[in-house]
N, C-alpha and C positions, 0 to 999 in steps of 0.2 A: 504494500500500500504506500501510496506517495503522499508527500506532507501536505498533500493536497486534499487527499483523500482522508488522510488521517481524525478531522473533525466533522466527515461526511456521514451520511446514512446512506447507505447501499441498498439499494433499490432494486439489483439483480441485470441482469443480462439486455444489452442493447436490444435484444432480438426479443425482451418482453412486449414490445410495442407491437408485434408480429404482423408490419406491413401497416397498422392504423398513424393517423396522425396524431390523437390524443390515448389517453390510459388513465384510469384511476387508480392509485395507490392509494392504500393504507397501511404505512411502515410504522412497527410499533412504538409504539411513543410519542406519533408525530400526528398530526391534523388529516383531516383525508386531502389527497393531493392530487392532481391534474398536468400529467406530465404531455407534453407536446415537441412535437418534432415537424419543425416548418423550413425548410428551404435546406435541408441538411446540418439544421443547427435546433438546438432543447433547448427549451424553457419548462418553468413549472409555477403554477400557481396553489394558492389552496383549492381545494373544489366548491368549495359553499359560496354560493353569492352572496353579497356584503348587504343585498336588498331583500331579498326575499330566499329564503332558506331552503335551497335549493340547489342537487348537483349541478356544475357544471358541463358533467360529461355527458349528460343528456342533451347538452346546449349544442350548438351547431360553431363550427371550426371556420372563420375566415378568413385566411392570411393569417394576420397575428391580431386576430381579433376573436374571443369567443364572447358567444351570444348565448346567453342564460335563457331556459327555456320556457320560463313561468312568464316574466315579463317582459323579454326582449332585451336585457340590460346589455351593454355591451364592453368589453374591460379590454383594454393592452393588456397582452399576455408577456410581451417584458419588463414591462413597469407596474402594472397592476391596477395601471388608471381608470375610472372609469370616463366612456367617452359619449354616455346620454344617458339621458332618464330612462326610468324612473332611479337608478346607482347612483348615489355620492361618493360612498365609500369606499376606497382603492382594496384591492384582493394585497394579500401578502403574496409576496413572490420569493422564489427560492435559486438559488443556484444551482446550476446542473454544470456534471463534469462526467465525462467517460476515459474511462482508464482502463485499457485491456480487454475493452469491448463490453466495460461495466460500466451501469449509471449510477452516480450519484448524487445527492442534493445535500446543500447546502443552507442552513437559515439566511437568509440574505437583507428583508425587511420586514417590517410589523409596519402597514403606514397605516393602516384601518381607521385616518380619521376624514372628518368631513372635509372634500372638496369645495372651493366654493366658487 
């Protein structure tokens, strides 16, 4: 493990995502998570919408944008922003790393407060 990896949670094998763009994990000890894979490069958000309490991985994938399924919210999947109503609140995002064909995440932000 690389001193990279060293303060990571290991998520398991690239090839978990098995061909999808998004996956839901839930590594123990951690929040349920929503890892994506967009133009050959991972991001990871929480999965819960910040609005309406609801996975994201039911939501729909665009570009680097996912769309929550209940109300349409719509967030940056690298930053966590939200980018319309009815979402204020930014998602927490994580850091992803692959090492040896493994994924990892990283705590990267808490920003979960109002945008305005």
């Amino acid at each position: 493990m690389t001193a990279d990896t060293a303060a990571a949670c290991h998520l398991g094998p690239v090839d978990a995502l098995d061909g999808r763009d998004m996956v839901r994990m839930t590594p123990q000890g951690w929040p349920p998570l929503l890892i994506y894979r967009v133009e050959g490069e991972y991001f990871a958000t929480a999965d819960t919408c910040t609005h309406a309490t609801a996975s994201l991985a039911e939501g729909e994938l665009e570009g680097h944008t996912i769309v929550c399924p209940v109300h349409w919210a719509e967030f940056d999947i690298r930053t966590g922003k939200p980018l319309c109503f009815p979402a204020t609140r930014a998602l927490d995002t994580y850091a992803v790393s692959v090492a040896d064909g493994q994924l990892y995440v990283r705590r990267k932000s808490s920003i979960g407060s109002d945008e305005q």
